[in-house]
Each structure stands twice: as structure tokens, then as C-alpha cells.
C-alpha positions in Angstrom: -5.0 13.4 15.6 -7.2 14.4 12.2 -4.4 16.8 11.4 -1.8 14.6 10.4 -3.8 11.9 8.0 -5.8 15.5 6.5 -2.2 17.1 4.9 -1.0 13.1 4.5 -4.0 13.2 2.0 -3.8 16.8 1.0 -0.5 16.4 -0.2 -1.2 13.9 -2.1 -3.2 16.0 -4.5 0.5 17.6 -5.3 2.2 16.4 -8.7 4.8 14.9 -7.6 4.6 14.0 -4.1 3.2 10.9 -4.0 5.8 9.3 -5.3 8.1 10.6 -2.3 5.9 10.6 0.7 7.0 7.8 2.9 5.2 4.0 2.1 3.3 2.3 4.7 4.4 -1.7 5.2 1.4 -3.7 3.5 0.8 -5.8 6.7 3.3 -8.7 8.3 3.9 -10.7 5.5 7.2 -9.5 5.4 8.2 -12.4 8.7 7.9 -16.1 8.1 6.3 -17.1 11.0 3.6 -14.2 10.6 2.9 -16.2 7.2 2.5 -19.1 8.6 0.5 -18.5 11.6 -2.0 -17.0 9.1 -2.1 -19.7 6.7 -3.0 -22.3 9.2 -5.3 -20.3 10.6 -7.7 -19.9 7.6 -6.5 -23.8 7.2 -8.4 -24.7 10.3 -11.1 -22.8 10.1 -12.1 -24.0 6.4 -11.5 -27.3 8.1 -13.5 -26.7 10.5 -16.1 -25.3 7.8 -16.5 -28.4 5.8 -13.2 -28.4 3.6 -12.2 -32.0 3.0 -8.9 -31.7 1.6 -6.1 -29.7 1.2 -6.8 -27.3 -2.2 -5.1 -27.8 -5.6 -6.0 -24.1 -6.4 -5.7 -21.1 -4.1 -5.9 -17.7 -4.5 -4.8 -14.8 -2.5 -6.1 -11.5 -2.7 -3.6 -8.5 -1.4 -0.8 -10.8 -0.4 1.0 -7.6 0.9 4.7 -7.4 1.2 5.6 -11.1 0.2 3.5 -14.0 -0.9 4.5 -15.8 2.2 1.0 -17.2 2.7 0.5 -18.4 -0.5 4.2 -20.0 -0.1 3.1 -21.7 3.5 0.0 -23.2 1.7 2.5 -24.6 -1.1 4.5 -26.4 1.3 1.2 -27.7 2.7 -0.1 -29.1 -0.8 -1.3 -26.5 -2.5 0.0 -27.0 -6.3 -1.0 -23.6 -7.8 -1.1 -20.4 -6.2 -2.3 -17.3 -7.5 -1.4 -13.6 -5.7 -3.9 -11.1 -6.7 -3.0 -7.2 -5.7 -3.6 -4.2 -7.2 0.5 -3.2 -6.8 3.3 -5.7 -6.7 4.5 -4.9 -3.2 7.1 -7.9 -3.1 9.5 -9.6 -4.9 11.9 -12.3 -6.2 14.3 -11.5 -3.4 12.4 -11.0 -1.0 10.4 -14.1 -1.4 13.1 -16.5 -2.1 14.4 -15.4 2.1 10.9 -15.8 3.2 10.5 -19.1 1.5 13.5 -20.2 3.2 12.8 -19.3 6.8 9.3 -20.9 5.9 10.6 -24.4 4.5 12.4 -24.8 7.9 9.6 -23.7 9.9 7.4 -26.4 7.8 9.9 -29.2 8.2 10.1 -28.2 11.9 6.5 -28.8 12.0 6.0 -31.6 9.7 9.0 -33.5 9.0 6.7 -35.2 5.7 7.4 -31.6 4.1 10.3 -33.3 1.3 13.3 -31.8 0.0 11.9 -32.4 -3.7 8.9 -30.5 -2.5 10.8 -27.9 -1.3 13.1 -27.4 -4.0 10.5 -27.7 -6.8 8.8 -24.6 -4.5 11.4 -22.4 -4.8 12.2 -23.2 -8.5 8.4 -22.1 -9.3 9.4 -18.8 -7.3 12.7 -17.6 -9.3 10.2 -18.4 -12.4 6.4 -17.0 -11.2 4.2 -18.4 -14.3 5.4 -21.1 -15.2 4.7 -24.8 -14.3 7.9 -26.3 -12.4 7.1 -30.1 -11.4 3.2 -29.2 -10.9 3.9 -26.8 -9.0 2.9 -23.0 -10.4 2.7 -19.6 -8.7 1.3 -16.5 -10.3 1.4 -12.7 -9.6 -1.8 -10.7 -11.1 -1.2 -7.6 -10.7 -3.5 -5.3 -10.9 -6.2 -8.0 -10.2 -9.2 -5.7 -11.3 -9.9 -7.5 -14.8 -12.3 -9.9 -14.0 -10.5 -12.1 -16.8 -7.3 -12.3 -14.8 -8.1 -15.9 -13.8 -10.5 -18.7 -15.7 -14.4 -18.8 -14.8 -14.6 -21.6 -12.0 -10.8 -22.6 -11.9 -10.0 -21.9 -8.4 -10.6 -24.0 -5.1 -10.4 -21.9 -2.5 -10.0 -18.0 -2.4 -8.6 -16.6 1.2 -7.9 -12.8 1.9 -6.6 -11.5 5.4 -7.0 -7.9 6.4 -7.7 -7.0 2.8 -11.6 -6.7 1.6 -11.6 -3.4 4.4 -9.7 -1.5 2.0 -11.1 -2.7 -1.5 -13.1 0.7 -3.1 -15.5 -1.8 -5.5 -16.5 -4.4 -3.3 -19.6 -5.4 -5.4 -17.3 -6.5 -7.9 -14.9 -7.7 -5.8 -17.3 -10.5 -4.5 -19.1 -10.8 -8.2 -15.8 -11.7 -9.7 -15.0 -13.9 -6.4 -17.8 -16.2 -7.2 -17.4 -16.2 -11.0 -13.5 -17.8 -9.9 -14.0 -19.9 -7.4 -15.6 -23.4 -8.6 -19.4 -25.0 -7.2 -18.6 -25.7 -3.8 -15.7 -24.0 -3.5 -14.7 -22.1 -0.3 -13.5 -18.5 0.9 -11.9 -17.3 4.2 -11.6 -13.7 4.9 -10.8 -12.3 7.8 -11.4 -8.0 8.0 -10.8 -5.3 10.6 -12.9 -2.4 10.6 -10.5 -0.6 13.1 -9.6 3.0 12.1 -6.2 1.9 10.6 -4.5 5.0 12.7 -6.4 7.3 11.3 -8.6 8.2 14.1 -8.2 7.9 17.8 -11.4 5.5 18.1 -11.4 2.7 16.8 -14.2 3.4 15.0 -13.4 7.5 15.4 -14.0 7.6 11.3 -17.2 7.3 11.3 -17.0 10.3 13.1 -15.7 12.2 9.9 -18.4 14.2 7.5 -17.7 13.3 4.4 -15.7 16.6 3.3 -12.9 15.6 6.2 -12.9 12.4 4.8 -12.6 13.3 0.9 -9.4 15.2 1.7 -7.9 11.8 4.5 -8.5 10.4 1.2 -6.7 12.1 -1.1 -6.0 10.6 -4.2 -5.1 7.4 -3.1 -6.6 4.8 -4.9 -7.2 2.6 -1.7 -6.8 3.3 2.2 -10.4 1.7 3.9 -13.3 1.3 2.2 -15.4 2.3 5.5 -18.0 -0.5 5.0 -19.2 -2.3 8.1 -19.5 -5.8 8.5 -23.3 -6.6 7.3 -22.3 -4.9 4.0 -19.9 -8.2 3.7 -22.4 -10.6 4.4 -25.2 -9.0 2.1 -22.8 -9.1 -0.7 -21.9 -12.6 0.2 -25.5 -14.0 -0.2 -26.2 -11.6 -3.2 -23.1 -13.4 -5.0 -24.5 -17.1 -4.5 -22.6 -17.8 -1.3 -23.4 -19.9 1.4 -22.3 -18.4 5.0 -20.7 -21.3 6.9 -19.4 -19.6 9.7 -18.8 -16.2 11.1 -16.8 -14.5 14.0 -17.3 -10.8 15.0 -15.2 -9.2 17.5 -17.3 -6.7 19.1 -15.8 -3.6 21.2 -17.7 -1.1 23.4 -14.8 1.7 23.7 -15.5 3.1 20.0 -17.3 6.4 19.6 -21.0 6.9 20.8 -23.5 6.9 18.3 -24.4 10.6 19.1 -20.7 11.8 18.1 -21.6 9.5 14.3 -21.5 12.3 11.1 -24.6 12.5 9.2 -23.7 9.6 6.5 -23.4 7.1 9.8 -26.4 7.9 12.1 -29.2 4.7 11.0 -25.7 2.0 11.1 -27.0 -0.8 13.6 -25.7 -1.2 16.8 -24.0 -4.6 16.1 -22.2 -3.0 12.6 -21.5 0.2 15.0 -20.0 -2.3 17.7 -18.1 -4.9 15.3 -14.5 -4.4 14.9 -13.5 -7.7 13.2 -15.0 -10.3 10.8 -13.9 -13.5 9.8 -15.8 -15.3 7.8 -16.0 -18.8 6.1 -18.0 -19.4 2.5 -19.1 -21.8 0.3 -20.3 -21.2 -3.2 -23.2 -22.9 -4.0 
């Protein structure tokens, strides 16, 4: 199974090519219901973690093919959203059909969800940046300026299936903090599976680092490789407060004998942890 993501990254080192080779979807946020089922789930558990009140300010970081998520949490409350990626995988179009699929979905589920709600949503989306009735969405793209958003101006920061694939996660989580106001809260959820790139779940840890280098390519992101404590140390280093964690552990991954060199002192529990979803407060 190596061979195939080896001359996907070996191709990439071709002028050129990159710009032909077939591109992945960005995860699910292409289907309304996907969108919605993920907002409310990082809804409840940030309830669940001590969040009072629904946010004024929420950011999203890698949105993915639509800003679906972000558009759910408007139609919840939420009066300013903020998309961070590093490419603009979606647009105008393509959020405007989301957005309606969503609206119904809301109203289905909560009939409070107004029309004026609704429409002053979707004005804000044919005009990303700018205020429409209190209500204000934002691309930033790339997000990798630590100035893109105000010191301390957000309320809650959520991120799902993303920080795995983030190269600079130290200043990932240093500018995560410096955004998000005291007290504020984060929900990330992260899966350290192998993405298809290995038969085992974990089978990339399996990979010396040569093999890996040329997966790799030149791509600017694919997975960053880091295992779940690596998260939560830079989590506490930041100034965060861990309110609650899930791991989902998995015993069918490689055995630490077949681990390359770089891999061999990773605890058992990072070894064993194919998911994290954790819950944080800024202190």
C-alpha cells in the first residue's frame, strides 16, 4: 500500500504537476446535515464543559470545503464567525446551497430559528466582511499571521479533524490563546488514524523518516504525525485549562516492535490513541 502515497508524493516534486494531480475532498462539510451534526456536537460538549451561553465570537480553524459549521453556529446565535484555513477550499456558491439545506434543517429543529435571522445570515454570506444586521462572517485565508484576528477578541475557537494536519503546531496553540479572550473556551476534536496512507491505522509510524520525506512531498500539509500527549502539553504550555478529554483507544494498530527508529520510546497510551477530543478553557 506504501507505493501509491510514495509516487503521489514523488510527483509532486515535478513543476507542474501539482497543479493537475487529482484534489482530495477537505472532509464532509460539503453536506448540511454533516455540518450540523458537528456543530452541535462541540455545542454540547462545551456545554457540558462549563460554557454558559451561546458565543458572540467563534472561530473555526480548517472549515474544509464549506463553512457549514460556522453557518449552523450562526443560525444558533453566534453573531460573528471567523473561517481560518490556509486555502479557500469553498465558496459563495457553494455556501449559499449549504446554508439553505441548513436553515431548513435548523427551523426543523427549532422552530424559534426566524426568517429575519435567516435572511440577515445569508445576506452576510453573499458579502463575507462585512457587518449585515450584526451579523458578520469572515474568511482568513491563509490564517498563519498571527495578526489575522485582534488579541483576545474571540469567544470560543472549535476545530474538527484539523490540528492532525497543522506542520507548526507550537504556534498554532500560541496564537490560539493570544485570540481567544480570559475564560474563553476551545473544542477540538483530532484523529491520529493514518488518513489512507498506511494499512494500520497507526502503520505510519511504521515509516523511517526517508519513506516518509518523499509520502510528503512538497505538500505543505498532509498529517503532522504528533500523538495525542503532544496536544495536551502544548495546551498547558499555552495557559490553558484542560476541562475534558476523550481518547479513543484501538489495539489493532502496529506492534511497537514493527515502530521506525524516530517512534520506539512513544508511550503506550499515545501508541494506542486513535482519537482526541478535547475541551479548554483559557485561564
Amino acid at each position: 500500500m506504501v507505493i501509491k502515497p510514495v509516487v503521489k508524493g514523488l510527483l509532486t516534486f515535478i513543476p507542474g504537476v501539482s497543479r493537475i494531480l487529482p484534489k482530495g475532498r477537505t472532509g464532509g462539510t460539503n453536506r448540511a446535515s454533516y455540518c450540523l451534526e458537528v456543530w452541535l456536537k462541540h455545542l454540547a460538549l462545551l456545554r457540558a464543559s462549563g460554557m454558559r451561553a451561546i458565543p458572540r465570537t467563534l472561530a473555526e480553524l480548517g472549515p474544509g470545503d464549506s463553512i457549514g459549521v460556522g453557518l449552523a453556529a450562526l443560525l444558533s446565535g453566534v453573531d460573528r464567525y471567523y473561517a481560518l484555513d490556509v486555502v479557500r477550499f469553498s465558496n459563495t456558491v457553494a455556501n449559499l446551497a449549504i446554508f439553505d439545506e441548513l436553515a431548513a434543517l435548523s427551523k426543523a429543529r427549532d422552530p424559534s430559528v426566524s426568517d429575519e435571522r435567516i435572511a440577515r445570515i445569508r445576506g452576510a454570506i453573499a458579502s463575507p466582511g462585512s457587518e449585515r444586521d450584526g451579523v458578520t462572517i469572515e474568511y482568513m485565508v491563509p490564517w498563519s499571521d498571527i495578526r489575522v484576528l485582534e488579541p483576545e477578541s474571540i469567544d470560543v475557537i472549535i476545530s474538527h479533524a484539523v490540528l492532525e494536519h497543522v506542520v507548526d503546531l507550537e504556534s498554532t496553540y500560541r496564537a490560539l490563546a493570544l485570540w481567544l479572550k480570559p475564560g474563553g473556551m476551545m473544542s477540538h476534536q483530532m484523529d491520529f488514524t493514518s488518513h489512507r496512507i498506511a494499512e494500520k491505522w497507526n502503520g505510519y509510524r511504521a515509516y523511517p523518516e526517508f519513506l516518509w520525506k518523499a509520502i510528503v512531498g512538497r505538500r505543505t500539509y498532509l498529517i503532522n504525525r504528533q500523538p495525542c500527549s503532544v496536544h495536551l502539553d502544548l495546551l498547558e504550555k499555552n495557559g490553558f485549562e484542560i476541562v475534558s478529554t476523550k481518547r479513543v483507544v484501538r489495539t489493532d494498530g502496529i506492534r511497537r516492535s514493527q515502530l521506525a527508529r524516530r517512534w520506539r520510546s512513544i508511550s503506550d497510551e499515545d501508541l494506542a490513541c486513535s482519537d482526541l477530543t478535547v475541551q479548554a478553557r483559557k485561564r
